[in-house]
Steps between C-alpha positions, in 0.01 A plus 500: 500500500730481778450156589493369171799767340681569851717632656421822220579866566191778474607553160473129404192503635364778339646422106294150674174677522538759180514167293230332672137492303347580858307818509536534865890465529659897528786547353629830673791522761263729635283177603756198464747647764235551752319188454852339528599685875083399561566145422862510741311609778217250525799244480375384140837512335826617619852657334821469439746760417752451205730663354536437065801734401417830571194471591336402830142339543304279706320192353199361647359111564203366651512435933338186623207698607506678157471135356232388729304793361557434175408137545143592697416773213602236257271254683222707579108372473337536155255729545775792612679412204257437227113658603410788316543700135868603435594849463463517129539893354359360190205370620420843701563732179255284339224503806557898390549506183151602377617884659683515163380542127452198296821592311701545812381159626664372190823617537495409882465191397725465238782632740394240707537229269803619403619542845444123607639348143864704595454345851395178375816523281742584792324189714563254198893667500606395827366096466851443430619696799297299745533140312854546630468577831411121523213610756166328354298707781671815327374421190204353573444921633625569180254291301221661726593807414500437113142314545361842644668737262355270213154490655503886581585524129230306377248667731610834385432378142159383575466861703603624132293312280204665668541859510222629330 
């Protein structure tokens, strides 16, 4: 985010995070900040005070060795990027779900559908917002992520169709 959105303050970069779809992104000051001053020490990315009326700040961009990085994670082999099952909390609740009563299973499932169709609406939403960016790599991420929501969705409706 700070390469591609830079120079951003903490704040930016959290509001950044909070509207990301990634699970793994934490949106607390009580993480951002320190994974900020983490990320200044290793020489990753590197501020710049300002001063915006009252109010003072420091804004951060990506170093050279911050870049280089970015460009080797970016670049890494295949099989660190793409070998093995992602973390799915769907698919463990349903490698469990037989601890629950038929009905229960149900509903769990239900939720579930429900759950993906909202997010599946919110992916469809922002099309617009990345057809503007002009970035076809940015939505071509986009599109991935609206192939998986759609085939999550349609595996959770097979998942459904067989419940006892």
């Amino acid at each position: 985010m700070v390469w591609r959105d830079g120079p951003v303050t903490p704040y930016a970069l959290r509001k950044l995070a909070h509207e990301s779809r990634s699970p793994q992104l934490s949106t607390s000051a009580g993480s951002m900040y320190p994974l900020v001053e983490r990320l200044v020490e290793r020489g990753l990315i590197d501020g710049e005070a300002f001063i915006q009326g009252k109010r003072e700040g420091t804004a951060y961009r990506i170093t050279k060795i911050g870049l280089a990085e970015l460009r080797a994670w970016i670049a890494a082999p295949a099989n660190t990027v793409a070998s093995g099952a992602l973390v799915d909390p769907i698919r463990t609740r349903l490698m469990m779900l037989n601890a629950l009563p038929r009905q229960k299973q149900r509903e769990v499932i239900e939720n579930l559908r429900r759950a993906l169709e909202d997010d599946l609406e919110d992916v469809m939403a922002k099309r617009e917002e990345f057809e503007l960016l002009d970035d076809p790599h940015a939505l071509a991420a986009w599109r991935g992520d609206l192939l998986v929501q759609r085939a999550r969705l349609k595996w959770l409706k097979e998942v459904e169709a067989h419940l006892p």
